[in-house]
N, C-alpha and C positions, 0 to 999 in steps of 0.2 A: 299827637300827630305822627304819620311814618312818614317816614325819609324819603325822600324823592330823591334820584339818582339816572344819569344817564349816561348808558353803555352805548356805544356806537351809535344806530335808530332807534334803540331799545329803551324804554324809560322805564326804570324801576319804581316800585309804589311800595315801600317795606322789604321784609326780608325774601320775599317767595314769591311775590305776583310781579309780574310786568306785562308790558302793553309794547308792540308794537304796529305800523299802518303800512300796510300793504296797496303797492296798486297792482290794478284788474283791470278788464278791460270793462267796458260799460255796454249791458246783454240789453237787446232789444225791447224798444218798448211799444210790444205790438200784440199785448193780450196774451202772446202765448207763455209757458212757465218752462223757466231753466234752470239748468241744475249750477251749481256755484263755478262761476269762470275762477282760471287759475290765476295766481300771484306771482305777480313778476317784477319781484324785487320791491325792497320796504321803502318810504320814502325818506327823503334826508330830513332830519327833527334839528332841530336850532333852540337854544335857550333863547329867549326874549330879553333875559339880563343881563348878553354880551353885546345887542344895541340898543342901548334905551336911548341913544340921540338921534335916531333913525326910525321910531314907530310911535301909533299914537298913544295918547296917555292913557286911554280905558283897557291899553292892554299891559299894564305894568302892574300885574298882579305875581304876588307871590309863587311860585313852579306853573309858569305859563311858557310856553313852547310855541311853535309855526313849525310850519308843515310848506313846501309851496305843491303847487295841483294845476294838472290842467285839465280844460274842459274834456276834454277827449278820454281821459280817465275817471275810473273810480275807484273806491277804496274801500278796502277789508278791517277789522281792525281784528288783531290776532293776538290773543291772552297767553300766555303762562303763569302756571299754579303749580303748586304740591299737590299729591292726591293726598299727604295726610294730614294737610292741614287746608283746609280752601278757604275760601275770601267771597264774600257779598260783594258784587259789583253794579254800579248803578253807572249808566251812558244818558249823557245828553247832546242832542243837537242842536244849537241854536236857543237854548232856555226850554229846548220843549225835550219831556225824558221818551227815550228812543224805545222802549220797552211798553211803559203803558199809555203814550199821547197825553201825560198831562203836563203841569205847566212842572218845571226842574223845581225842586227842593232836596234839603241834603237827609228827609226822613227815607227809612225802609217800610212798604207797606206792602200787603200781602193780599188784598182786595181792589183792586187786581195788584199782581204782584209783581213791582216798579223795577226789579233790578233779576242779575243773574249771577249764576254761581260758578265761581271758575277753581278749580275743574267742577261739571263736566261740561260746560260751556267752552268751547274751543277758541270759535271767534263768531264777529256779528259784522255782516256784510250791508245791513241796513233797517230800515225800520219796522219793529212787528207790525205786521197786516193779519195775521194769525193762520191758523188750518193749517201750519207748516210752511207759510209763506214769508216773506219779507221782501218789500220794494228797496231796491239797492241804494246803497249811497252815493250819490252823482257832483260833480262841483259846478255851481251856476254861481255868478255875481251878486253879490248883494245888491238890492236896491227897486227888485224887477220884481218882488213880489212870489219868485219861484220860489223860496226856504220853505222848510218844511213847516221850521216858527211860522214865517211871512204867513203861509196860507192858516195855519191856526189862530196865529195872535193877533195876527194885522202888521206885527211890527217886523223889522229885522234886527235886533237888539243885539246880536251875537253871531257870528258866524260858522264860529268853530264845533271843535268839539269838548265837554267836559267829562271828566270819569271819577268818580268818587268810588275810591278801594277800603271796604271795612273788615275790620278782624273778626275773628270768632271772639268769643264768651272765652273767659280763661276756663280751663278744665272740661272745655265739649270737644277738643280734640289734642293728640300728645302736645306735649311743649320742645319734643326734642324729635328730629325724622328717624326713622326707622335704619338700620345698617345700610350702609350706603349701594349696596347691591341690591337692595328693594326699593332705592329714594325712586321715585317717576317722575318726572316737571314734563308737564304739558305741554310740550314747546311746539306749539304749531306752526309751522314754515314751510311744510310741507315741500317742497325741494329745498276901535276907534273909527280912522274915516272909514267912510264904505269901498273908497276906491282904492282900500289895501285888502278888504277882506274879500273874499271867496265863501257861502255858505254850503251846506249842503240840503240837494233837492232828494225827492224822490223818483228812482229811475225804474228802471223795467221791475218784472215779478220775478222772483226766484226761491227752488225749494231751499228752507232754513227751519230747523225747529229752535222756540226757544224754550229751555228745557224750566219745567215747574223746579221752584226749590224743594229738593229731599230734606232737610234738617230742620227747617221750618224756622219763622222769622223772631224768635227768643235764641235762636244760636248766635245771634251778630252783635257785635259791640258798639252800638250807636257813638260811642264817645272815643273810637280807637280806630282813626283815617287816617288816606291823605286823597291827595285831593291837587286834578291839575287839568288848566286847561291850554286846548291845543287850536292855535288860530289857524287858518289855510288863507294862503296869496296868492297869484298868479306870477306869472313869470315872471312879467315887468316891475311889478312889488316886491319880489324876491333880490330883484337884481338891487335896483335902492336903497335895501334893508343891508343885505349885507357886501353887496360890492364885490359879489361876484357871479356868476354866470350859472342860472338855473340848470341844475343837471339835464340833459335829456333823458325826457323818456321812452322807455323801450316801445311803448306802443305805437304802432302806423295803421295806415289800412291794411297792408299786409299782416300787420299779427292778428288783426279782428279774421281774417281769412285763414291763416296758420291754426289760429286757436279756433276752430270750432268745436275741436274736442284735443284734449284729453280734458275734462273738466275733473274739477276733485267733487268727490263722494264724501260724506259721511255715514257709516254703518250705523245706525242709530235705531233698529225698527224697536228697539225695545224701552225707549225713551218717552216719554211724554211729550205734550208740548202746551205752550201755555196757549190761553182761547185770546181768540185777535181783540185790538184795542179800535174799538168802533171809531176814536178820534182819530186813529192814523190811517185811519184804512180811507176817511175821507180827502186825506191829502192826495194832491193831485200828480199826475206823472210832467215833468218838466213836458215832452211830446204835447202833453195834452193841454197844459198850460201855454207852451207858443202856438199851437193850434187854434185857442182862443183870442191872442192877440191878435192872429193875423184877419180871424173876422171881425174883431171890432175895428179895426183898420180896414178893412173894404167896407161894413157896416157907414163909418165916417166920410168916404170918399163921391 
C-alpha cells in the first residue's frame, strides 16, 4: 500500500501523485457547452481521524478526509505526476466510477477504459459524457435522489469522492527521476447519516477530454495502491464536526458575473479522448431533475 500524506489541501498518494479540490464556480445548465471556469482557491481537506467523536461510524475508514462545499459551488479535482514515472488513476463518485458509469471496483479495465493517467491527465472537473465533454461536478444533498449514484443505483450509499492511485509495473519506467533540471511534476493550479453528507450531482456541460491510456493496461501494478476517500458537508456539518466556522467562500453573484471569462484552456488538439460512457451520459443535470419535481408537485395538487 502507498502512503497517504497531507500537505496543507494537498493529499499525497505515494511518492509522486497527489490530488488536490478545487472550487469553481457552477457554469450553466442550459444546453449550451463551456469551456472549463477557473479555480478559486482549493478547498480546506480535514482528516476524519482527528474527529472520530463528531462523525458517523461508516465514515471511519482508514485515509478518509471531508471536504465542506457549498451548493453555490463546484469542484475540480486537480492531479500532480512525474512525467517520468506516471500513475493509473481511477475516481469515484458516490460508488459509481466517474470515467466509465459503472458500478466502483478497485480492478483496471480497458473495455471501456475505468481509470486515467496522470500525467497527462491534468485534472477532471466531472463526469465523462464523452465527445470531449463532461457534465461538472455540482454539490446537492443527499437523500433527494439527485447523486449521480442516486440516478444510476437507486441508492445514495456514499456521497463523497473515492481515488484509487496505482504504480507502474517495476522496470516500465526509470526507478530514479532524471537530473533535477529536467524533473517536471504536473502541478496544476493554474494561478454515515445523510444529513452530514453532501453528494455530487451532475451539473451543466463543458469542454474536457479524457485522454485514452498511452502505455496500455499490463503497465499498472494491480497489487501496488493507495487508496482514499473524501466525504463533502455543508456548512452547518462542518461547523459540528470540527467546532469551527466554515471558511467562506470566494464565490457570489458577482464572481459568476466577474468570471465570465478568463476561463482556462487546455492546448490538447493532439490528444485523444476516450468515446463517452452511454451510463453517464443518462444521468440527469440537478436543473433538469428539480424541474421534474416541480411537475409532479403541480401534477399532485
Amino acid at each position: 500500500m502507498l502512503d497517504i500524506n497531507i500537505e496543507k489541501n494537498r493529499i499525497r498518494i505515494g511518492n509522486r501523485f497527489s490530488v488536490e479540490f478545487q472550487r469553481t464556480l457552477r457554469i450553466p445548465d442550459d444546453g449550451e457547452i463551456y469551456p472549463l471556469p477557473p479555480g478559486l482557491g482549493e478547498f480546506p481537506v480535514h482528516r476524519v481521524a482527528n474527529y472520530l467523536d463528531h462523525i458517523p461510524d461508516n465514515w471511519k475508514k482508514e485515509n478518509s478526509f471531508f471536504i465542506p462545499m457549498y451548493q453555490k459551488e463546484a469542484l475540480w479535482v486537480a492531479f500532480s505526476a512525474a512525467t517520468w514515472k506516471p500513475n493509473a488513476v481511477k475516481i469515484g463518485v458516490g460508488n459509481i466510477n466517474a470515467i466509465s458509469g459503472e458500478r466502483w471496483d478497485e480492478q483496471l479495465h480497458d473495455n471501456p477504459q475505468n481509470y486515467i493517467v496522470c500525467p497527462d491527465q491534468p485534472w477532471l472537473d466531472g463526469i465523462n459524457v464523452g465527445e470531449g465533454f463532461i457534465r461538472q461536478f455540482v454539490a446537492v444533498p443527499l437523500g433527494l435522489g439527485d447523486t449521480i449514484a442516486a440516478q444510476l443505483t437507486g441508492v445514495d450509499e456514499f456521497g463523497g469522492i473515492q481515488i484509487l492511485v496505482y504504480e507502474p509495473k517495476v522496470d516500465k519506467f526509470p526507478d530514479n527521476p532524471p537530473p533535477e533540471s529536467d524533473i517536471l511534476l504536473e502541478m496544476v493550479s493554474m494561478t454515515g447519516s445523510l444529513e452530514y453528507e453532501m453528494g455530487l450531482g451532475a451539473g451543466g456541460k463543458m469542454q474536457q477530454k479524457i485522454y485514452p491510456d498511452e502505455y496500455g493496461l499490463e503497465t499498472w501494478d494491480i497489487e501496488n495502491y493507495g487508496y482514499i476517500f473524501v466525504y463533502i458537508v455543508n456548512s452547518e456539518k462542518y461547523r459540528e464536526i470540527t467546532g469551527f466556522e466554515p471558511p467562506p467562500s470566494p464565490i457570489t453573484a458577482q464572481t459568476y458575473m466577474q468570471y465570465g471569462f478568463p476561463w482556462f484552456s487546455l492546448y490538447d488538439e493532439e490528444k485523444g479522448d476516450l468515446p463517452a460512457s452511454a451510463r453517464l451520459a443518462e444521468v440527469k443535470s440537478i436543473e433538469k431533475r428539480e424541474a421534474e419535481r416541480a411537475i409532479r408537485v403541480e401534477e399532485t395538487q
